[in-house]
DSSP file (Angstrom, degrees, kcal/mol; ACC not computed):
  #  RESIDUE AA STRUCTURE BP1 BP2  ACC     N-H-->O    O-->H-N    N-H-->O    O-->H-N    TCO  KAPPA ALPHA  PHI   PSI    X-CA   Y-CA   Z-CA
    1    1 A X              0   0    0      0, 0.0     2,-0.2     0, 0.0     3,-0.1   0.000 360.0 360.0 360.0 144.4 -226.9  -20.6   -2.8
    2    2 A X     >  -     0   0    0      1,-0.1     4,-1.8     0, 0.0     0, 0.0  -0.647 360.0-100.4-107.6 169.0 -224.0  -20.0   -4.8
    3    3 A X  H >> S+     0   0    0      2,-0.3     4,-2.5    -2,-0.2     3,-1.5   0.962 121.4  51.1 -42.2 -72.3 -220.4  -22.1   -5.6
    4    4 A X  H >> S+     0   0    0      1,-0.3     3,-1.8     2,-0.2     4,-0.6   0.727 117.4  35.9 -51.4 -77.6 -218.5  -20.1   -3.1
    5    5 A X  H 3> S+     0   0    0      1,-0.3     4,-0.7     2,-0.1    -1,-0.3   0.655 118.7  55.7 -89.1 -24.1 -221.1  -20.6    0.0
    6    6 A X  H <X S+     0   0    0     -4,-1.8     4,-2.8    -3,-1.5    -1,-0.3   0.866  92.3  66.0 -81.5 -20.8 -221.8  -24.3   -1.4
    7    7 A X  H <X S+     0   0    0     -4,-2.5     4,-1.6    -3,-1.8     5,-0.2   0.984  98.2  59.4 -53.9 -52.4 -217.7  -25.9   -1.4
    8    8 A X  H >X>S+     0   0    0     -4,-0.6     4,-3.3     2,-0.2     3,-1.5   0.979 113.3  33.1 -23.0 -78.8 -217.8  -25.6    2.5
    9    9 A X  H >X5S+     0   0    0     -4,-0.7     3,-3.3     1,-0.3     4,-2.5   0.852 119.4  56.4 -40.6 -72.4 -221.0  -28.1    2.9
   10   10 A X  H 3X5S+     0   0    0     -4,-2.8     4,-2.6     1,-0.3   125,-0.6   0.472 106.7  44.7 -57.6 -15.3 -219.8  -29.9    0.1
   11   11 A X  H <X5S+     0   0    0     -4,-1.6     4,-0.7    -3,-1.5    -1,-0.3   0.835 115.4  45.7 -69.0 -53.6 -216.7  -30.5    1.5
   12   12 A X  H <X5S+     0   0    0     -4,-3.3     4,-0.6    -3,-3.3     5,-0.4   0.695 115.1  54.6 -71.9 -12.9 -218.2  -31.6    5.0
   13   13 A X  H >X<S+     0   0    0     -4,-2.5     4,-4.3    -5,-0.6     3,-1.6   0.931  97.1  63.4 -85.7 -41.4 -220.7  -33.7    2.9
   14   14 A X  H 3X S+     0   0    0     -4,-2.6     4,-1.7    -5,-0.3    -2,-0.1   0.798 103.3  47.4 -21.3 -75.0 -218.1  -35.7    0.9
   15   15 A X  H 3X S+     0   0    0     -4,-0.7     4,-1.0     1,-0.3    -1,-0.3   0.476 116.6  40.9 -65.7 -38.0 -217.0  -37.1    3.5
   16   16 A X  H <X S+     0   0    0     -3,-1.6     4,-2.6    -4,-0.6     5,-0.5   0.578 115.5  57.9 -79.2 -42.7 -220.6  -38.0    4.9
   17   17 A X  H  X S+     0   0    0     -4,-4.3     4,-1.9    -5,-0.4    -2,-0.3   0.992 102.0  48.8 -42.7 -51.2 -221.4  -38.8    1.6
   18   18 A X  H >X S+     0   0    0     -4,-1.7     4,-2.2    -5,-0.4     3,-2.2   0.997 114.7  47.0 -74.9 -70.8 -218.8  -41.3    1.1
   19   19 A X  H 3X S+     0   0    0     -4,-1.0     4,-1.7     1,-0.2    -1,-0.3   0.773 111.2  43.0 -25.0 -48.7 -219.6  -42.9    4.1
   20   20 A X  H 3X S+     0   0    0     -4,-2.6     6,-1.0     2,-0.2     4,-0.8   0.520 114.5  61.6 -97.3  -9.3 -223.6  -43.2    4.0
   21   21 A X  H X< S+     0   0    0     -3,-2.2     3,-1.2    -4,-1.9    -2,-0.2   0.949 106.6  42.2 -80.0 -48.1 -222.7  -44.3   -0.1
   22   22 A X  H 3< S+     0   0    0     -4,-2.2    -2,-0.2     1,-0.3    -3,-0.1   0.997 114.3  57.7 -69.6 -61.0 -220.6  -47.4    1.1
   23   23 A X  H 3< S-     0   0    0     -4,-1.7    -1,-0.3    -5,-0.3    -2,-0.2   0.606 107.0-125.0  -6.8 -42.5 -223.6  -47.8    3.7
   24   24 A X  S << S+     0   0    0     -3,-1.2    -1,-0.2    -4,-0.8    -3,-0.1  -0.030  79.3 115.6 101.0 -26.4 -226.4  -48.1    1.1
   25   25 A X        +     0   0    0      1,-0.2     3,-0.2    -6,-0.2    -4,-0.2   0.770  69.9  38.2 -66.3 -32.5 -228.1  -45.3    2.8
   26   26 A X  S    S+     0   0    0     -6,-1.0     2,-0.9    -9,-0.2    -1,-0.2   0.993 126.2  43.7 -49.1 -63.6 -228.3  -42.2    0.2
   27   27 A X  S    S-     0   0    0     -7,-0.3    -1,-0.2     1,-0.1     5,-0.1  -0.553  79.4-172.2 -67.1  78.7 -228.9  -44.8   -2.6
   28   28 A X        -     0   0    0     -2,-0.9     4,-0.2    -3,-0.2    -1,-0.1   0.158  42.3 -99.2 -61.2-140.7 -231.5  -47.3   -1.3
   29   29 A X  S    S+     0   0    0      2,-0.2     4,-0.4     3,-0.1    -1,-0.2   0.666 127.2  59.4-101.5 -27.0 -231.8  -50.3   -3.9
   30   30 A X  S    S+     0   0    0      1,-0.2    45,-0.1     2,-0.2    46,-0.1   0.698 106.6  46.5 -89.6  -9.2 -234.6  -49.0   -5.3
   31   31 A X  S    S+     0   0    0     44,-0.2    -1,-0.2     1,-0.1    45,-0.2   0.708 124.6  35.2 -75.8 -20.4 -232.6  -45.5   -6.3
   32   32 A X  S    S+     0   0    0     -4,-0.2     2,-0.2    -5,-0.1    -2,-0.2   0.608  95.9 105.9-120.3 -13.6 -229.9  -47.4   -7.6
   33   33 A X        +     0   0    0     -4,-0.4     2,-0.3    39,-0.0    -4,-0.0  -0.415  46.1 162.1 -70.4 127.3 -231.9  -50.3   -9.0
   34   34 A X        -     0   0    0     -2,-0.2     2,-0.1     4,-0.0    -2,-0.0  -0.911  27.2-103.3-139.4 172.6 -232.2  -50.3  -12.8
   35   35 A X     >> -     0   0    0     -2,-0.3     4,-1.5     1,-0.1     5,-0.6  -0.187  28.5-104.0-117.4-140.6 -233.0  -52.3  -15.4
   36   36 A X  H  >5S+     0   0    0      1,-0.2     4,-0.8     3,-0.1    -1,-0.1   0.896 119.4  50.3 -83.1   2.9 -231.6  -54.3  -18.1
   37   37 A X  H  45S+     0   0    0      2,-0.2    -1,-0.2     3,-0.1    28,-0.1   0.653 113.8  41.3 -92.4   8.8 -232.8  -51.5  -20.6
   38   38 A X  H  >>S+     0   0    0     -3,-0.4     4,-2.6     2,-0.2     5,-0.5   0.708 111.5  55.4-110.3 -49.9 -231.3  -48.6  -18.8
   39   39 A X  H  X5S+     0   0    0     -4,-1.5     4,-1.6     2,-0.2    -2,-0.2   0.960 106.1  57.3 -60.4 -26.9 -228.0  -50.6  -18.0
   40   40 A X  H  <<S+     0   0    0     -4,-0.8    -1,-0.2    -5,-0.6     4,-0.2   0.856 108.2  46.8 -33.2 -57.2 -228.0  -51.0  -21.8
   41   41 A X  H >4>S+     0   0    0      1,-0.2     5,-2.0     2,-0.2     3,-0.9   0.955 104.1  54.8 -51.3 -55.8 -228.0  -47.5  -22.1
   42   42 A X  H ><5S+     0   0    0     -4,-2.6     3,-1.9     1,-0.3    70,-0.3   0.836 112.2  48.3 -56.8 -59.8 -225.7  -46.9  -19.9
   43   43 A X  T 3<<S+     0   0    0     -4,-1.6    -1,-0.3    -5,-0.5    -2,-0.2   0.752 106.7  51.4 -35.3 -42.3 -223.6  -49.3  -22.0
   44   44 A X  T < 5S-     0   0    0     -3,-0.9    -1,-0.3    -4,-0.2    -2,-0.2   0.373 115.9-116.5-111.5   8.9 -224.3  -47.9  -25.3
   45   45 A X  T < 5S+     0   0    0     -3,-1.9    -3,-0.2     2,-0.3    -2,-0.1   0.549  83.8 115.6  83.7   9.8 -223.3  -44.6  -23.7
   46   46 A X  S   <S+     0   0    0     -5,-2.0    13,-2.3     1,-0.2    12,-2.2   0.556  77.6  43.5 -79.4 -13.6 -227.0  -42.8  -24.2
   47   47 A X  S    S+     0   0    0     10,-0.3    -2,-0.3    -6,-0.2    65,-0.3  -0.992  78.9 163.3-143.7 141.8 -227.6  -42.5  -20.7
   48   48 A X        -     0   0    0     -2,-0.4     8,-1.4     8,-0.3    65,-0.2  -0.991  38.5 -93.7-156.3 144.6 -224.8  -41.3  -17.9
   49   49 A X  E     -a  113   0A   0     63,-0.7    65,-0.5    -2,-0.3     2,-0.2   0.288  34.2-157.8 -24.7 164.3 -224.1  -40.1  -14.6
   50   50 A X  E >   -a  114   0A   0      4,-0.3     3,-1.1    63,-0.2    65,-0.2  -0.933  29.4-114.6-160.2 170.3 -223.9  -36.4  -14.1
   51   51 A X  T 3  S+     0   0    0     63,-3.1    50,-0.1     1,-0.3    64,-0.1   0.826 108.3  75.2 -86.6 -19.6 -222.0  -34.7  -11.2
   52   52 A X  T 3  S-     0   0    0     62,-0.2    -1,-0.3    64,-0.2    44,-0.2   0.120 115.4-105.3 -84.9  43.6 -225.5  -33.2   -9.9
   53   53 A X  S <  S+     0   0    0     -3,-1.1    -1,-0.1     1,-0.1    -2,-0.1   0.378  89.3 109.6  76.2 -16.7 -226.5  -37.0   -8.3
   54   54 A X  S    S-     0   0    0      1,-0.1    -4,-0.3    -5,-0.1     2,-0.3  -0.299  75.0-122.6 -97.7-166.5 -229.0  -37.5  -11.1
   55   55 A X        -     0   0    0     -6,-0.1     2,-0.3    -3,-0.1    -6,-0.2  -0.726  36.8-167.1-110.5 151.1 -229.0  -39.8  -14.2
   56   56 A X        -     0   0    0     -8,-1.4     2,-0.4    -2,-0.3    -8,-0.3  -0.588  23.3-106.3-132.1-149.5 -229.2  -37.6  -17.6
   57   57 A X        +     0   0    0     -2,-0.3   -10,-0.3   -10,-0.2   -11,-0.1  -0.971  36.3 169.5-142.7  88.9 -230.0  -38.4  -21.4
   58   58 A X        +     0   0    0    -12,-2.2   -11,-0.2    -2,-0.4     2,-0.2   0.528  58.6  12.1-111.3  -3.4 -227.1  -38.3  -23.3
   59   59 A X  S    S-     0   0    0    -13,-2.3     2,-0.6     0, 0.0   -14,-0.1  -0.541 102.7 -58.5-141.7-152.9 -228.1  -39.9  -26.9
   60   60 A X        +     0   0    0     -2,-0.2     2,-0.3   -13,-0.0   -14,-0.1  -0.852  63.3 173.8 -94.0 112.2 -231.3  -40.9  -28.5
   61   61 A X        -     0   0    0     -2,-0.6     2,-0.2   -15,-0.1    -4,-0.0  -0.816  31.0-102.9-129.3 171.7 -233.2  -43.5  -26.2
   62   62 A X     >  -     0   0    0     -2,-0.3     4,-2.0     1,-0.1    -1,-0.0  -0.401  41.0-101.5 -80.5 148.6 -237.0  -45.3  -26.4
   63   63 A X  H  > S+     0   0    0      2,-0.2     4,-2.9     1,-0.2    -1,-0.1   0.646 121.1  62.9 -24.2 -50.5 -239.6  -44.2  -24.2
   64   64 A X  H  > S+     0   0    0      2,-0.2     4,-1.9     3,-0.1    -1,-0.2   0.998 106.9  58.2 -64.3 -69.0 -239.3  -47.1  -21.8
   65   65 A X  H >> S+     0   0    0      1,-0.2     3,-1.7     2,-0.2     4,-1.4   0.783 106.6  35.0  22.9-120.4 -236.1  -45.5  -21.5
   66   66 A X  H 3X S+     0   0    0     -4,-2.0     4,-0.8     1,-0.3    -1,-0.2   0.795 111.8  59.8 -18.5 -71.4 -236.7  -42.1  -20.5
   67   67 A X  H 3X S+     0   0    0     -4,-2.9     4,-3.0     1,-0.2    -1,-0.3   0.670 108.5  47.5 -71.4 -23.4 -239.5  -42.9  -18.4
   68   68 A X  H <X S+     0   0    0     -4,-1.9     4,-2.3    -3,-1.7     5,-0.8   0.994 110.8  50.4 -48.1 -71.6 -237.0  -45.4  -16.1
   69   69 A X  H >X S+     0   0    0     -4,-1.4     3,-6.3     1,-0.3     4,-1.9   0.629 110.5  52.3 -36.1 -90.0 -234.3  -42.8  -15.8
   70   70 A X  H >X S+     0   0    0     -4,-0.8     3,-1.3     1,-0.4     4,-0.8   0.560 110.9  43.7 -17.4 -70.6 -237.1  -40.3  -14.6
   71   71 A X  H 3X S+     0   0    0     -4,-3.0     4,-0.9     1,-0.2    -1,-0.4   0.597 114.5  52.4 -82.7  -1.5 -238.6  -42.6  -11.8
   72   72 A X  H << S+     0   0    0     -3,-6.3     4,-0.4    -4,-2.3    -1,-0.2   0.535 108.6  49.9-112.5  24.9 -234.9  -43.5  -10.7
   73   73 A X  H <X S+     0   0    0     -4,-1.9     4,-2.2    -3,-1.3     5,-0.2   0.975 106.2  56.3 -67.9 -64.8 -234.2  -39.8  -10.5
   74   74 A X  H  X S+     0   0    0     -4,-0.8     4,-0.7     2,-0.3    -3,-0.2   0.730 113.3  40.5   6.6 -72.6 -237.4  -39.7   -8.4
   75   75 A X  H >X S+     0   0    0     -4,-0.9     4,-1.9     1,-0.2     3,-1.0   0.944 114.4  51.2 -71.2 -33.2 -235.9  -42.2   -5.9
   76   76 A X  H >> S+     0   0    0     -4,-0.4     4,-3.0     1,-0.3     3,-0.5   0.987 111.2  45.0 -72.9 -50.5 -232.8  -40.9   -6.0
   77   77 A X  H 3X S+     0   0    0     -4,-2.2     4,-2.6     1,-0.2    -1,-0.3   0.678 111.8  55.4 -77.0  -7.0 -234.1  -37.3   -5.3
   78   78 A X  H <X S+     0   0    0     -3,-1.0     4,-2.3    -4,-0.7    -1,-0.2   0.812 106.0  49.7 -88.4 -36.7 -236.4  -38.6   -2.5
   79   79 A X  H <X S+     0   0    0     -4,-1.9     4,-2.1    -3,-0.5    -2,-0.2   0.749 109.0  54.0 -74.8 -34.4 -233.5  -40.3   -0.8
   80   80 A X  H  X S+     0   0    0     -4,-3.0     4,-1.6    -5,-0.3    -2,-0.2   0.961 107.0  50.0 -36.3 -66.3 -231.6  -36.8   -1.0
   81   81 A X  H >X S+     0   0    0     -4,-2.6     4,-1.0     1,-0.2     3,-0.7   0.915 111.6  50.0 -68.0 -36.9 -234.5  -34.8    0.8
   82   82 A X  H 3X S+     0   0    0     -4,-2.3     4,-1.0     1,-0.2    -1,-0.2   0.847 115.7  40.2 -81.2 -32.3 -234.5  -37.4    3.6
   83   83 A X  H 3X S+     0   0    0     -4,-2.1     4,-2.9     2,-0.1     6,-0.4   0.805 112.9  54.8 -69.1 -11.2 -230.8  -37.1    4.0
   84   84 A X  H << S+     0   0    0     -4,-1.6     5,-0.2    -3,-0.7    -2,-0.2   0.791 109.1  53.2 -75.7 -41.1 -231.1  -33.1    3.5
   85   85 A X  H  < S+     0   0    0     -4,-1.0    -1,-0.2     2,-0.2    -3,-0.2   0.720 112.6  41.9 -29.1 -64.1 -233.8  -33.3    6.6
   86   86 A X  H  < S+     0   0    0     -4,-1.0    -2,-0.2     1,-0.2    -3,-0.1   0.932 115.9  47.2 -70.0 -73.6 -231.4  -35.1    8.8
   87   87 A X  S  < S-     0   0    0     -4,-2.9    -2,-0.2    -5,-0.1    -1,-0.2   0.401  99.2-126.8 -78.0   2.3 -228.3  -33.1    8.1
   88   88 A X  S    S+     0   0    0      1,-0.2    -3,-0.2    -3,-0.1    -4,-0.1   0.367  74.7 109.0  83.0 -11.4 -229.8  -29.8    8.3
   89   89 A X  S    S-     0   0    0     -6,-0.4    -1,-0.2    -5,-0.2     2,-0.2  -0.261  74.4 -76.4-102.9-177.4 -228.4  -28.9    4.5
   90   90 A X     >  -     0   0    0      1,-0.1     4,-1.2    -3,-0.1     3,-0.2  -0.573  28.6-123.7 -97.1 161.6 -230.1  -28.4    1.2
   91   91 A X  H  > S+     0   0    0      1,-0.2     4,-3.3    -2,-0.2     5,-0.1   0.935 114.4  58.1 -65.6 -38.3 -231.4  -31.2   -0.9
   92   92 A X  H  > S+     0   0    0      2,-0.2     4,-1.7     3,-0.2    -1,-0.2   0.894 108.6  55.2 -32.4 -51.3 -229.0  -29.7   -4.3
   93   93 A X  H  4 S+     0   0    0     -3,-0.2     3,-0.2     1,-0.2    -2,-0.2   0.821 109.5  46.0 -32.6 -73.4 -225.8  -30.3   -1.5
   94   94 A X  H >X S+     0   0    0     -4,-1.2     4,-2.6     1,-0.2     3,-1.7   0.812 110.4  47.9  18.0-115.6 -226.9  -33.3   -1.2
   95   95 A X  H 3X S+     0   0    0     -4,-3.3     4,-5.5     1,-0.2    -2,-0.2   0.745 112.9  45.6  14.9 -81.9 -227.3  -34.0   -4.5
   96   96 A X  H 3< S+     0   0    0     -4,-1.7     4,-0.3     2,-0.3    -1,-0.2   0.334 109.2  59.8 -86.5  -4.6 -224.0  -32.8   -5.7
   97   97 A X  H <> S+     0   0    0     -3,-1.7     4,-1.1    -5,-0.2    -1,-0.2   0.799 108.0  42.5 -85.8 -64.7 -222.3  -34.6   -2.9
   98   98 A X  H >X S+     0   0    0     -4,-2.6     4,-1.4     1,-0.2     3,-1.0   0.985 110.6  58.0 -64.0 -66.0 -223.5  -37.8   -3.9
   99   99 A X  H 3X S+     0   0    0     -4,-5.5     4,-2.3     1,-0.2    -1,-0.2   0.803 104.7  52.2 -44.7 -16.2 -222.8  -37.1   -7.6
  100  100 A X  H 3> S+     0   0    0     -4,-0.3     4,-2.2     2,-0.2    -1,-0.2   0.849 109.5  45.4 -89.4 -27.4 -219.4  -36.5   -6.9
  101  101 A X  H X< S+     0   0    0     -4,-1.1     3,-1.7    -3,-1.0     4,-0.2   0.877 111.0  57.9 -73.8 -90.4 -218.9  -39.8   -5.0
  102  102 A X  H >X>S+     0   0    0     -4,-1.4     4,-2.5     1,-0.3     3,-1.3   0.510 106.2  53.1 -36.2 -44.2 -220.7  -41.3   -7.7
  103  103 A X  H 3<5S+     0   0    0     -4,-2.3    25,-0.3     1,-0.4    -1,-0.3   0.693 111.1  35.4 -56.1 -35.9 -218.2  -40.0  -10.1
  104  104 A X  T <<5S+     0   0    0     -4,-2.2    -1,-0.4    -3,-1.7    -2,-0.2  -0.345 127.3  35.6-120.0  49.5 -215.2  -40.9   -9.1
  105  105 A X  T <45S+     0   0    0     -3,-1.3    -2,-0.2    -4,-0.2    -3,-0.1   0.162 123.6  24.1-140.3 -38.2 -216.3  -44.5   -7.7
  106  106 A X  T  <5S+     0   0    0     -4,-2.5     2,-0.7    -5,-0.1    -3,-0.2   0.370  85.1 104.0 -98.1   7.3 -219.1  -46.0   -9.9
  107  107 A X      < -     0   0    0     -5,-0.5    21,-0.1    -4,-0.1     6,-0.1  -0.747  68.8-139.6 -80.7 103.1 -218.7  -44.4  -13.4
  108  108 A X    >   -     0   0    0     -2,-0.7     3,-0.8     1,-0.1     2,-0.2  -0.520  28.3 -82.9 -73.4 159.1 -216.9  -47.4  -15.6
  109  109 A X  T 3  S+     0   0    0      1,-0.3    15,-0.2    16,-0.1    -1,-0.1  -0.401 120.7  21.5 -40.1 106.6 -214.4  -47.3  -18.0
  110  110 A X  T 3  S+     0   0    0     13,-1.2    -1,-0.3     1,-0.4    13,-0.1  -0.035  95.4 118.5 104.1 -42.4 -216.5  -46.4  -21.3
  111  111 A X    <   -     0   0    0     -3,-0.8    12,-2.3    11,-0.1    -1,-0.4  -0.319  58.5-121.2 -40.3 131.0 -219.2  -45.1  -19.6
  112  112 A X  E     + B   0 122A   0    -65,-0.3   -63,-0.7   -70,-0.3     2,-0.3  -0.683  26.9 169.0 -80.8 161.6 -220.5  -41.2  -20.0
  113  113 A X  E     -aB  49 121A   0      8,-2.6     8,-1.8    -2,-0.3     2,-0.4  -0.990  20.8-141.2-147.1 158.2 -220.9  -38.7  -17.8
  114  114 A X  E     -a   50   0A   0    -65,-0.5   -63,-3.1    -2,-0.3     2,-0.9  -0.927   9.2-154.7-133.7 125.5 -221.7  -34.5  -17.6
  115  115 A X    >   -     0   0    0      4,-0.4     3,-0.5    -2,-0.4     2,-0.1  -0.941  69.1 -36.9-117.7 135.8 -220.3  -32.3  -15.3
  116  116 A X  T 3  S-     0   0    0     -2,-0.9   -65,-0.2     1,-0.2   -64,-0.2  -0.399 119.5 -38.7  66.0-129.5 -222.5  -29.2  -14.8
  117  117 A X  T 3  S+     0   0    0     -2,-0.1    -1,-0.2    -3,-0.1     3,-0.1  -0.068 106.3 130.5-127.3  35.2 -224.1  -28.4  -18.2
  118  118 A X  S <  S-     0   0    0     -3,-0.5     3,-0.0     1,-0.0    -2,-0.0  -0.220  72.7 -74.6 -68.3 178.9 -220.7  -29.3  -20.1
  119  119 A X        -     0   0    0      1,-0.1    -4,-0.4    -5,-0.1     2,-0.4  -0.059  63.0 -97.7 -46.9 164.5 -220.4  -31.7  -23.3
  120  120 A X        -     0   0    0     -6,-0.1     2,-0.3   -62,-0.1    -6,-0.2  -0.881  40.5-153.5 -98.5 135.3 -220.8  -35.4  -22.2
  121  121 A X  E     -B  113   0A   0     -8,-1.8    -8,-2.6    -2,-0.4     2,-0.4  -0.830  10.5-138.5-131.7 141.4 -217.7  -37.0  -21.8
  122  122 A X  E     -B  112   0A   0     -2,-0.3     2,-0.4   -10,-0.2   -10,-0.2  -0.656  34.2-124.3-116.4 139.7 -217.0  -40.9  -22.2
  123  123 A X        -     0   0    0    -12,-2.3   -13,-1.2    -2,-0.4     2,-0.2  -0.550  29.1-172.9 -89.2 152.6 -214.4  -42.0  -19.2
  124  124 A X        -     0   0    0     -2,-0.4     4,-0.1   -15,-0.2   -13,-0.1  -0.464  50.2 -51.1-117.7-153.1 -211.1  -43.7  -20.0
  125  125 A X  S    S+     0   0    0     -2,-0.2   -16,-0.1   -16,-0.1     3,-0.1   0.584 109.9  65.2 -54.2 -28.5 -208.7  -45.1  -17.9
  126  126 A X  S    S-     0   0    0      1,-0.2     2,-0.4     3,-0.0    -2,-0.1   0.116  95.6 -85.9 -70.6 179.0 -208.1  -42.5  -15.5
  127  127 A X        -     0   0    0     -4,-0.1     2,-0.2     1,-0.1    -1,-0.2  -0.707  50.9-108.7-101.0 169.3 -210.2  -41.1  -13.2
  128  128 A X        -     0   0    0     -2,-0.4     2,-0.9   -25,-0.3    -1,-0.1  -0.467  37.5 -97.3 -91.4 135.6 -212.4  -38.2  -14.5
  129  129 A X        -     0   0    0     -2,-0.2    -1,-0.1     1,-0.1     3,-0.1  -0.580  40.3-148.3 -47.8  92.5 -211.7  -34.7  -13.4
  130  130 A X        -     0   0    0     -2,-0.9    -1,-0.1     1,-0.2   -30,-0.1  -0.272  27.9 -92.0 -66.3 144.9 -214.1  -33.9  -10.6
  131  131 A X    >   -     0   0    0      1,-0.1     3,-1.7    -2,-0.1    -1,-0.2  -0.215  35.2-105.5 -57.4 161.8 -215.3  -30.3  -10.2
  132  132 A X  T 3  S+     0   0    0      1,-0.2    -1,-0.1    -3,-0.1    -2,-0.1   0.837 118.7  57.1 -69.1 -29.8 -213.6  -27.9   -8.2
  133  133 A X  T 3  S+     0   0    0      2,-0.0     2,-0.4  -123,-0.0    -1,-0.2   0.500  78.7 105.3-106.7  19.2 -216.2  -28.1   -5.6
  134  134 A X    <   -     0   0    0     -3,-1.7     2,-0.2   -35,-0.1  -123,-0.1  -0.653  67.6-136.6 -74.7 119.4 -216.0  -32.0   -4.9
  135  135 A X        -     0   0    0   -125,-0.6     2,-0.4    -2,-0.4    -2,-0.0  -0.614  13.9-141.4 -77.8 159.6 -214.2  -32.7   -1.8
  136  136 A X        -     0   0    0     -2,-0.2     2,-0.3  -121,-0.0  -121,-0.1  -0.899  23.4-112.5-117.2 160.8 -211.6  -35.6   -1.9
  137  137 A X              0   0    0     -2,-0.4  -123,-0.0     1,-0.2     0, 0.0  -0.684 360.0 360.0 -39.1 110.6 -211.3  -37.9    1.0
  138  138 A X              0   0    0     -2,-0.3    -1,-0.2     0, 0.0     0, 0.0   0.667 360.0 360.0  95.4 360.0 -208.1  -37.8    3.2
């Protein structure tokens, strides 16, 4: 599917997104559940958000590491295909739906994050430049 034919969905998905985010329901606890070496990461700016819904690798991290981020991609992508199911749309929509709600509400101050297969970018005060094909709410 390309950008042009995906902004539509993503636009009607925001908006579902945003809802079912405040809900719990994309993210159960165990997709969103991490621990204290991955929030660490997260911390130390080696591991970050990224606008397609998953967690990425941004620095040099341990093993333990990795292998978390990997199983809570794994939840996360499982909780995708069961909303993707429901809503008739693809699990990438999905995906990218959620990352964009992710971006501009849980990404802290300090934190990194990648949109698309740019540089990794550390957030400041503002809110971070969503991609063009993030709907906004409202």
């Amino acid at each position: 599917m390309t950008r042009k034919l995906l902004m539509p969905k993503l636009t009607w998905l925001a908006a579902g997104a945003a809802v079912a985010l405040v809900s719990g329901f994309i993210m159960t606890a165990p997709a969103r559940a991490q621990s204290g070496a991955v929030a660490a990461a997260m911390a130390a700016g080696t591991v970050g958000e990224q606008a397609d819904g998953y967690l990425g690798i941004a620095g040099t991290v341990g093993a333990d590491v990795r292998s978390e981020v990997e199983a809570i991609n794994i939840k996360r992508r499982a909780a995708y295909t069961q909303l993707a199911g429901q809503r008739g749309v693809t699990v990438q929509d999905v995906a990218a739906a959620t990352g964009c709600q992710t971006l501009s509400s849980r990404v802290k101050q300090g934190q990194v994050y990648r949109i698309g297969a740019g540089a990794w970018q550390t957030k400041g005060a503002g809110a971070i430049a969503l991609p063009g094909y993030c709907a906004t709410a409202g």
